[in-house]
TORTOR-928863 format. One record per residue (C-alpha): residue number from 0; residue in one letter; x, y, z. Coordinates in pm, 1 decimal, padded with zeros to 6 digits, always signed. Layout:
<pts>
[NUM; 'A'; [X; Y; Z]]
...
</pts>
This chain:
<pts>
[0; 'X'; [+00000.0; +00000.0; +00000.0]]
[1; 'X'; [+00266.1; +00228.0; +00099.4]]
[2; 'X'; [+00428.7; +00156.1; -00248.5]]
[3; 'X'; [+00069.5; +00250.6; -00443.8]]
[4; 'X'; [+00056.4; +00597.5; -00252.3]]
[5; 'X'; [+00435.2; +00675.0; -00406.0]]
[6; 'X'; [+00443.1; +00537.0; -00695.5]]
[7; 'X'; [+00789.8; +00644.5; -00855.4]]
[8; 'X'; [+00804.9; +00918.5; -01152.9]]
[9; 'X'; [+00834.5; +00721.9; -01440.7]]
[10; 'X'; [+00562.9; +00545.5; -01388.9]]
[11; 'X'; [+00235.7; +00711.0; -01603.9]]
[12; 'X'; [-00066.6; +00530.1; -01431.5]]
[13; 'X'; [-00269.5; +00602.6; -01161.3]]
[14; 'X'; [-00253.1; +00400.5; -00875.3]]
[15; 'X'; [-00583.9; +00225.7; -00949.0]]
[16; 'X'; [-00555.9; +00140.3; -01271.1]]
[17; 'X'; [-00189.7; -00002.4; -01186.5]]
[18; 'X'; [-00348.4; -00216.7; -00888.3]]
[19; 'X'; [-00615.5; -00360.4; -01104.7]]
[20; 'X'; [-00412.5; -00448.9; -01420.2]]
[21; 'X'; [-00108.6; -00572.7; -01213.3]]
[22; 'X'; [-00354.0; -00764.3; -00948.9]]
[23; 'X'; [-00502.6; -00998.1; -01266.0]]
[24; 'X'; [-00082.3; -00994.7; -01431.6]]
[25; 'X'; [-00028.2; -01152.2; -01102.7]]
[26; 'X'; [-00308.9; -01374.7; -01076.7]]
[27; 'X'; [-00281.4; -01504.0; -01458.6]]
[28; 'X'; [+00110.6; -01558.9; -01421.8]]
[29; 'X'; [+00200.2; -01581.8; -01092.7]]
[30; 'X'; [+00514.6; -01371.3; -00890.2]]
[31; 'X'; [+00807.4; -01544.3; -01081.7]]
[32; 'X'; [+00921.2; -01493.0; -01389.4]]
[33; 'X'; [+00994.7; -01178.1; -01662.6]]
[34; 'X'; [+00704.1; -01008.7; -01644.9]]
[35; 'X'; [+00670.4; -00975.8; -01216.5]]
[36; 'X'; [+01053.3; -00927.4; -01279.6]]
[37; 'X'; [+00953.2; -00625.0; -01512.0]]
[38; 'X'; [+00634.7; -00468.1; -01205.7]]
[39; 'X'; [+00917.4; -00543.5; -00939.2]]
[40; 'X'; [+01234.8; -00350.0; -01140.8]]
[41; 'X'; [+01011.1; -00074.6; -01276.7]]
[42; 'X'; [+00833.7; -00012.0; -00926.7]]
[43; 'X'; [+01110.8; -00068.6; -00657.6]]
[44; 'X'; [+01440.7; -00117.2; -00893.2]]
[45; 'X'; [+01573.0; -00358.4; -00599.4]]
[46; 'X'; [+01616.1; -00652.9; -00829.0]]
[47; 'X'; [+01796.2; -00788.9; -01207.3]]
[48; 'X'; [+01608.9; -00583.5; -01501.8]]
[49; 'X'; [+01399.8; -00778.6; -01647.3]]
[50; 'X'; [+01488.4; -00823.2; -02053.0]]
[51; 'X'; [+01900.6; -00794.0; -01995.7]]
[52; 'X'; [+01910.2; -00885.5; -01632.9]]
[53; 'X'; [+02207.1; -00621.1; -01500.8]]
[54; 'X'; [+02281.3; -00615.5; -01168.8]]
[55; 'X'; [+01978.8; -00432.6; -00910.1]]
[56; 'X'; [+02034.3; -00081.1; -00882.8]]
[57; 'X'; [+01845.9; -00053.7; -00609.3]]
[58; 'X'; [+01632.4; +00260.1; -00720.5]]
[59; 'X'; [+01309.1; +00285.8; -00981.7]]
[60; 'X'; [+01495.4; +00351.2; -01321.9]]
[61; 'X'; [+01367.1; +00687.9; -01493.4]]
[62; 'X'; [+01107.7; +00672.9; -01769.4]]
[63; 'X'; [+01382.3; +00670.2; -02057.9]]
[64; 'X'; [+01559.9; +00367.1; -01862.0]]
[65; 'X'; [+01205.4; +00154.9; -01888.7]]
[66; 'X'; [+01175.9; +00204.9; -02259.5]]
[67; 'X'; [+01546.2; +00140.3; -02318.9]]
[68; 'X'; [+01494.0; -00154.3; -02139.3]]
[69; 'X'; [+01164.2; -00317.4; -02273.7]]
[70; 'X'; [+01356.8; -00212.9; -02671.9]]
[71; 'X'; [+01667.0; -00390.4; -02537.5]]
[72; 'X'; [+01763.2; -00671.9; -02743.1]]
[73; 'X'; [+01678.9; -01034.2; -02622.1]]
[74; 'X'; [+01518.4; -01406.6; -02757.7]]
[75; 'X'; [+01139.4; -01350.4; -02824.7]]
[76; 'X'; [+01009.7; -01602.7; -02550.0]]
[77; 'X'; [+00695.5; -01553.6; -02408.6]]
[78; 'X'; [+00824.6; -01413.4; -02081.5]]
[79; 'X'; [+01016.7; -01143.7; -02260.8]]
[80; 'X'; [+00713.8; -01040.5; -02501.4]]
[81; 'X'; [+00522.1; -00996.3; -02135.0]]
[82; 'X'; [+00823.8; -00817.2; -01938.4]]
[83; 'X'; [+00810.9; -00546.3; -02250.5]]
[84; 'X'; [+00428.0; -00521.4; -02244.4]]
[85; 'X'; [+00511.3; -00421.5; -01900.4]]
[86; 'X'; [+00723.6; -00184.1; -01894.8]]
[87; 'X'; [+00593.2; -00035.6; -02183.5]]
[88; 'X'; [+00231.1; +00007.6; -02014.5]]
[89; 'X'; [+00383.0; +00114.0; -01725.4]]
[90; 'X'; [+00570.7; +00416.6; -01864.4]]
[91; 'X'; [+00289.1; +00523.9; -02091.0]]
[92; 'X'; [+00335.8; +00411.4; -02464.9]]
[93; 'X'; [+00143.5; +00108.1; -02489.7]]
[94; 'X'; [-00261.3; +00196.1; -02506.0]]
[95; 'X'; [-00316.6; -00182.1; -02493.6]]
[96; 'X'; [-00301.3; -00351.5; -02107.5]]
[97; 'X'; [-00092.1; -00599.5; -02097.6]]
[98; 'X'; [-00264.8; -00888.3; -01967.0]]
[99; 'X'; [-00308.1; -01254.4; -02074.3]]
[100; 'X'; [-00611.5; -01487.8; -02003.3]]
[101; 'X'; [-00565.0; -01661.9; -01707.1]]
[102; 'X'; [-00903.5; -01888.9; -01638.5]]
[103; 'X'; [-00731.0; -02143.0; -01738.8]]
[104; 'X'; [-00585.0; -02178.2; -01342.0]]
[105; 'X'; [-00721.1; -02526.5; -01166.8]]
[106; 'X'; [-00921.0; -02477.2; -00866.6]]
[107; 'X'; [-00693.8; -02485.5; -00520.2]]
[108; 'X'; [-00642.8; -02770.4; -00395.7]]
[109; 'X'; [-00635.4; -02879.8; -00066.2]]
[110; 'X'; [-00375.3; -03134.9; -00039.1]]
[111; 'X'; [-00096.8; -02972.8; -00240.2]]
[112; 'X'; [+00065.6; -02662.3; -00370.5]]
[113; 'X'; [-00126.9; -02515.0; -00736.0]]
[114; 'X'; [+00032.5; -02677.0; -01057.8]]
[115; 'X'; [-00135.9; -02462.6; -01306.2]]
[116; 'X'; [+00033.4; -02199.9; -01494.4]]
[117; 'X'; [-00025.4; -01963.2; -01173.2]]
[118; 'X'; [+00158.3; -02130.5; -00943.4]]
[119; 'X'; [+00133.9; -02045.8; -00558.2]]
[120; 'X'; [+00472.9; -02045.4; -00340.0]]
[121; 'X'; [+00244.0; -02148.1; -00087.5]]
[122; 'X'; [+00123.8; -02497.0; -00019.9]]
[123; 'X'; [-00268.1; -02514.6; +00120.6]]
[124; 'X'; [-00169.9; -02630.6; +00455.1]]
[125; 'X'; [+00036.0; -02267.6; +00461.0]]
[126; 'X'; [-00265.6; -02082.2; +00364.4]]
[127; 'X'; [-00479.1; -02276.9; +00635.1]]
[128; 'X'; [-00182.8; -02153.7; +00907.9]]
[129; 'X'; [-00221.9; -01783.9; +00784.3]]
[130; 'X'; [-00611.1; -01831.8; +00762.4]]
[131; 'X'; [-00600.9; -01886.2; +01153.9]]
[132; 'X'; [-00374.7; -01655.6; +01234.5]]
[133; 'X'; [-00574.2; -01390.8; +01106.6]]
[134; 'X'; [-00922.3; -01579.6; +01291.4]]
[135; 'X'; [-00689.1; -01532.6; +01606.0]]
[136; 'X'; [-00611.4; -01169.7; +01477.3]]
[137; 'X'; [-00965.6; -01053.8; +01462.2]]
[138; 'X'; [-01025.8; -01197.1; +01808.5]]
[139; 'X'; [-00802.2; -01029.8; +01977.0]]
[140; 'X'; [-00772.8; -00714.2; +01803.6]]
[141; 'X'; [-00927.3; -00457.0; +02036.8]]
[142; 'X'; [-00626.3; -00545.1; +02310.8]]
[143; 'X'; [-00383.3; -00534.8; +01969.4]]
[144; 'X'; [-00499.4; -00136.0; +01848.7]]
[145; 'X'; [-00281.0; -00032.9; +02129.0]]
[146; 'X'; [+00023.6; -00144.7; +01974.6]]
[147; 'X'; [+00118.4; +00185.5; +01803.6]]
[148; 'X'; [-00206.8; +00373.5; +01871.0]]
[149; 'X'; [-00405.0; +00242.0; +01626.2]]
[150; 'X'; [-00825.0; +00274.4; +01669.3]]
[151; 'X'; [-00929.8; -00056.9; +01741.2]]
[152; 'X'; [-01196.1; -00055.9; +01421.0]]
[153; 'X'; [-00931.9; -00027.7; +01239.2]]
[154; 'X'; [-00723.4; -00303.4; +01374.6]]
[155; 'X'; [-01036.6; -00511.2; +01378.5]]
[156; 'X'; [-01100.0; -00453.8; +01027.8]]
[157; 'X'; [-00799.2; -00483.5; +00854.9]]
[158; 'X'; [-00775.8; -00865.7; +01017.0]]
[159; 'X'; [-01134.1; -00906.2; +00874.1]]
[160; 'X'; [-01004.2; -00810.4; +00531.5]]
[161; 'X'; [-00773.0; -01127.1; +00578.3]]
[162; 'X'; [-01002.7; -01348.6; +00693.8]]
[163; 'X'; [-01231.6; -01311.1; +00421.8]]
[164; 'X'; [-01005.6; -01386.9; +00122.7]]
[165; 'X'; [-00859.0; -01669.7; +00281.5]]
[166; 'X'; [-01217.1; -01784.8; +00358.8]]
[167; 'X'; [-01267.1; -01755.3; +00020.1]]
[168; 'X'; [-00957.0; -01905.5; -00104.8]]
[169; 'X'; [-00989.9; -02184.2; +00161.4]]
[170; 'X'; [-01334.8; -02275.0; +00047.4]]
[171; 'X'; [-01515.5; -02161.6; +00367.9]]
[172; 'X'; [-01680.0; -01877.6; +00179.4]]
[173; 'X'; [-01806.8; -01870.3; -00130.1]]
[174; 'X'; [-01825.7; -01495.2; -00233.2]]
[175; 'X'; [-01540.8; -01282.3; -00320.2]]
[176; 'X'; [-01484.5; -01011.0; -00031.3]]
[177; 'X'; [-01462.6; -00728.3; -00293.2]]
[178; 'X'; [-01735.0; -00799.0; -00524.1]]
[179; 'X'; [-01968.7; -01042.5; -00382.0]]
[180; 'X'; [-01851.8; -01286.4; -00738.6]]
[181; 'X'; [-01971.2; -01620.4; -00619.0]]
[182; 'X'; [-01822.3; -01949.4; -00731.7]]
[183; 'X'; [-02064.7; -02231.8; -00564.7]]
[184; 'X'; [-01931.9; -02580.9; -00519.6]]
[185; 'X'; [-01508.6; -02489.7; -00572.5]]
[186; 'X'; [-01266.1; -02285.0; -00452.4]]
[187; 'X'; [-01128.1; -01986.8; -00684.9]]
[188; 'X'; [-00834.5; -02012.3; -00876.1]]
[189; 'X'; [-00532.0; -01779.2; -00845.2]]
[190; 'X'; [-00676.6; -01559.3; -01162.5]]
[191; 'X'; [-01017.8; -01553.9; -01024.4]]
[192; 'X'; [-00912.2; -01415.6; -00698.3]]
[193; 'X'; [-00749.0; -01122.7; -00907.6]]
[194; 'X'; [-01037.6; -01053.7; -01066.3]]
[195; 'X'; [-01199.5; -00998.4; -00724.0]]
[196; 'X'; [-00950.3; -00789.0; -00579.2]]
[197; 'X'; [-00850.5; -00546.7; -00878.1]]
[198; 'X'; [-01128.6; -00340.8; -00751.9]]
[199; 'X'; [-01008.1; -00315.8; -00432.4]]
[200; 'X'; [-00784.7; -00005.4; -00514.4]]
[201; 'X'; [-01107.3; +00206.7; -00636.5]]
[202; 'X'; [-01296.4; +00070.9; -00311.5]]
[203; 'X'; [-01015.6; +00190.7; -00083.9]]
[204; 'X'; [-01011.2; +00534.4; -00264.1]]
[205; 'X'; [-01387.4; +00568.8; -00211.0]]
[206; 'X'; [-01368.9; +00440.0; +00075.2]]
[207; 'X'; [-01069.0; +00719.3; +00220.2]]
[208; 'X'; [-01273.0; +01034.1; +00034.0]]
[209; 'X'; [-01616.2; +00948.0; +00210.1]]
[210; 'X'; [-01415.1; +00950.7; +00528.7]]
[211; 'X'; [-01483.6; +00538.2; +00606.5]]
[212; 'X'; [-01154.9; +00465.8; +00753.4]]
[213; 'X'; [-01314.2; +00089.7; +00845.9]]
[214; 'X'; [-01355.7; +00044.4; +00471.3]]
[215; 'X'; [-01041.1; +00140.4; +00394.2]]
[216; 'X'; [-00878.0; -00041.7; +00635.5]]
[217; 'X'; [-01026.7; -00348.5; +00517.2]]
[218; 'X'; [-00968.4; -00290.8; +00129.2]]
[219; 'X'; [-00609.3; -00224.7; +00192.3]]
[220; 'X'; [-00631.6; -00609.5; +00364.7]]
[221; 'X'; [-00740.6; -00823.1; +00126.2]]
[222; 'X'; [-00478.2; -00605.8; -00115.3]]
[223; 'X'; [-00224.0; -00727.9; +00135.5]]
[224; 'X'; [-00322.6; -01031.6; +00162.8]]
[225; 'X'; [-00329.6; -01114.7; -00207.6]]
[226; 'X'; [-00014.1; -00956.9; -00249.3]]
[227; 'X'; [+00097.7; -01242.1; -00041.0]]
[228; 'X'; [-00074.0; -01560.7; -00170.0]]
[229; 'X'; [+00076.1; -01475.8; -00491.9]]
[230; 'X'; [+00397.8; -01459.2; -00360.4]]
[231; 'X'; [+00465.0; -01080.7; -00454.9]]
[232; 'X'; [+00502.6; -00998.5; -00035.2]]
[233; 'X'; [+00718.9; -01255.0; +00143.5]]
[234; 'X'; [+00522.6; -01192.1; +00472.7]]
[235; 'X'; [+00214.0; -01267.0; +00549.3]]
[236; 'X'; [-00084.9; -00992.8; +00626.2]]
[237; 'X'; [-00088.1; -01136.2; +00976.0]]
[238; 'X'; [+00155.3; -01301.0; +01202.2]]
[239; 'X'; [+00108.6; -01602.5; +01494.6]]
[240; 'X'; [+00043.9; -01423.6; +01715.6]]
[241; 'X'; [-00240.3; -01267.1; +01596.4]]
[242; 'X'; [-00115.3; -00863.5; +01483.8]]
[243; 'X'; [-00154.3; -00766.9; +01138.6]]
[244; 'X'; [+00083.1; -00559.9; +00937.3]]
[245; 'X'; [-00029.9; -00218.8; +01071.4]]
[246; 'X'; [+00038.5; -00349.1; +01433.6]]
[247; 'X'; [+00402.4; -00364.9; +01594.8]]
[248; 'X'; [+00483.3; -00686.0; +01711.8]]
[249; 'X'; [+00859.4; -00690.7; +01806.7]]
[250; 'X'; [+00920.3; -01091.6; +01783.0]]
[251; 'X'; [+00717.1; -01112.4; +01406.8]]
[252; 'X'; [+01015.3; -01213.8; +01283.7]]
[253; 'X'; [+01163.2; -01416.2; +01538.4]]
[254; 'X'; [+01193.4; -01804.6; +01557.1]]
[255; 'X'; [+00885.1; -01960.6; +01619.0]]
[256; 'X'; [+00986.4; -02302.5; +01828.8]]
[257; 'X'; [+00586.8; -02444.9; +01943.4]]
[258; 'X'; [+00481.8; -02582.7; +01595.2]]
[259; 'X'; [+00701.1; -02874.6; +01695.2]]
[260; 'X'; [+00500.9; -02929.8; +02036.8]]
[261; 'X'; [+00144.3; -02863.8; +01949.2]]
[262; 'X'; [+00122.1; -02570.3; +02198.2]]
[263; 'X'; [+00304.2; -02258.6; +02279.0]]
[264; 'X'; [+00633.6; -02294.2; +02481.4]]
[265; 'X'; [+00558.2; -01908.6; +02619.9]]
[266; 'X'; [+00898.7; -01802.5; +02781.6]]
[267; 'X'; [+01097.8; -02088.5; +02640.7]]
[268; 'X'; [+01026.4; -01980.9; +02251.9]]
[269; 'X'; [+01253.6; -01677.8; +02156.6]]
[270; 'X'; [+00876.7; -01556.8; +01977.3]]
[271; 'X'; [+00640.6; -01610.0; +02215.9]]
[272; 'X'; [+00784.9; -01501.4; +02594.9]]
[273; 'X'; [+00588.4; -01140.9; +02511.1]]
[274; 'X'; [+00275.6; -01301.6; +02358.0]]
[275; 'X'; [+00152.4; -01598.7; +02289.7]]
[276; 'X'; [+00111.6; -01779.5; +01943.4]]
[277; 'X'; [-00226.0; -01913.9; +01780.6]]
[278; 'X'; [-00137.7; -02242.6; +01976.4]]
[279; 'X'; [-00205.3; -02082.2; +02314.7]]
[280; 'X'; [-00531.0; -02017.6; +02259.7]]
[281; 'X'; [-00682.9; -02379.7; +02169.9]]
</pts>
C-alpha cells in the first residue's frame, strides 16, 4: 500500500488502474518470472532488469531507462514479449493492457501446492496456518490497536479483510470479499481471486474520500493479503500471534519453536515469551 501511494516518476498510471491491471498480471502468471521481474524492477528497482538482467540498482529507473529496457535486445520467448508489455504500459506508450487470459488456473487444492500456470509459493496447509492466524487476529484485536495507537476498528477490520479472502480461497466462503462474485461448489483459482480484488484499489479510494476509515482499512487487507498468496510480499498480512501488518509486534520475525510441540512454549520460545502464538489459545 505504501508503495501505491508513491508510486515512482516514471511510472504514467494512476494508482488504481496499476493495482487492477497488475492484481489480474499476477493472478494469470504468478510472482516469478519476466514479467513480475519487469512490475518489481520498474516499481522498486531492488532486483535484475527484467529483458538484460544487469545487476539491481536498487532505485526505480527513470522513464527513458524503462523504454530502453523493454527495446533492449533479447530471444522472443513468451516471458520477454510480457516483461516489454510491461514496462511499456507502465511508462505510458502502450494503449493496450498488458494482460493474458488466465481462467485457465485449476481450482486450489487442498492437499498440495497449485500446478497450473499460476503457481502459488504457498502450499494449502500454509494458507490454512495464515487463515487462523488472522481468525486469532480478529479476536483479539481490540487489546492489539494499542500497539502503536491504532483505533481498534481499524485493527479489527484490517484482520477481517484477511479473513475473508482466505475464507474464500480456503473454500469456507463462497463470495469474493470485494465484489460479492460467487463461485458455488469450488474454490477460486489464483486468476479468479485477481479478478476480485482489482477493484479493491477504487474501493479503498472511495472508501478514504467518504471519510470510512473501516472500509479502507479493510480494502487495503485483502490487497495485502493477495499480495501475499501470490507470492509478490514474502510476509504474510498477519503473524502467529495474531497482529496484522499495521500493528508492531517486536518478535514477528523471530523463531517460532511451538509448531514442533502442538502448543506454545511461552517463555521458552525466543517468539512467544511477550505473547503468545495461535497455539495458546486452543
Amino acid at each position: 500500500m505504501q508503495l501505491l501511494d508513491h508510486l515512482p516518476e516514471a511510472v504514467s498510471q494512476p494508482p488504481a488502474t496499476l493495482w487492477s491491471v497488475f492484481a489480474r498480471n499476477l493472478g494469470a502468471q504468478g510472482a516469478s518470472g519476466r514479467s513480475a521481474l519487469a512490475w518489481r524492477w520498474a516499481l522498486i528497482g531492488e532486483c535484475a532488469s527484467p529483458i538484460t538482467l544487469s545487476a539491481a540498482r536498487g532505485s526505480p529507473p527513470n522513464r527513458g531507462e524503462l523504454l530502453a529496457e523493454a527495446c533492449a535486445p533479447a530471444d522472443p520467448d513468451d516471458q520477454v514479449i510480457d516483461a516489454r508489455l510491461v514496462l511499456r504500459w507502465l511508462a505510458g506508450d502502450l494503449g493496450a493492457l498488458p494482460l493474458r487470459d488466465g481462467r485457465y488456473a485449476h481450482p486450489y487444492a487442498t492437499d498440495r501446492a497449485v500446478t497450473d500456470r499460476t503457481v502459488l509459493p504457498h502450499t494449502a496447509a500454509a494458507v490454512y496456518d495464515v487463515h487462523s492466524w488472522a481468525m486469532l487476529a480478529q479476536w483479539r484485536a481490540p487489546s492489539a490497536a494499542g500497539r502503536g495507537n491504532l483505533p481498534p476498528q481499524t485493527v479489527t477490520a484490517w484482520a477481517a479483510g484477511v479473513v475473508q479472502l482466505l475464507d474464500w480461497v480456503c473454500g469456507v466462503s463462497a463470495e469474493g470479499p470485494v465484489t460479492g462474485a460467487s463461485l458455488p461448489a469450488r474454490r477460486p483459482s489464483p486468476y479468479e481471486v485477481s479478478v476480485d480484488v482489482q477493484h479493491a484499489m477504487v474501493a479503498r479510494q472511495h472508501a478514504t474520500q467518504t471519510g470510512n476509515p473501516i472500509q479502507a482499512a479493510r480494502m487495503e487487507a485483502i490487497m495485502e493479503t493477495f499480495a501475499w498468496l501470490v507470492g509478490w510480499n514474502l510476509a504474510p498480512p498477519v503473524d502467529r500471534h495474531g497482529h496484522g501488518l499495521p500493528v508492531e509486534c517486536v518478535e514477528r520475525d523471530a523463531p517460532c519453536a511451538c509448531d514442533e510441540r502442538g502448543y506454545c512454549l511461552r517463555a521458552e520460545c525466543a517468539a512467544c515469551w511477550r505473547v503468545p502464538c495461535v497455539h495458546g489459545f486452543g
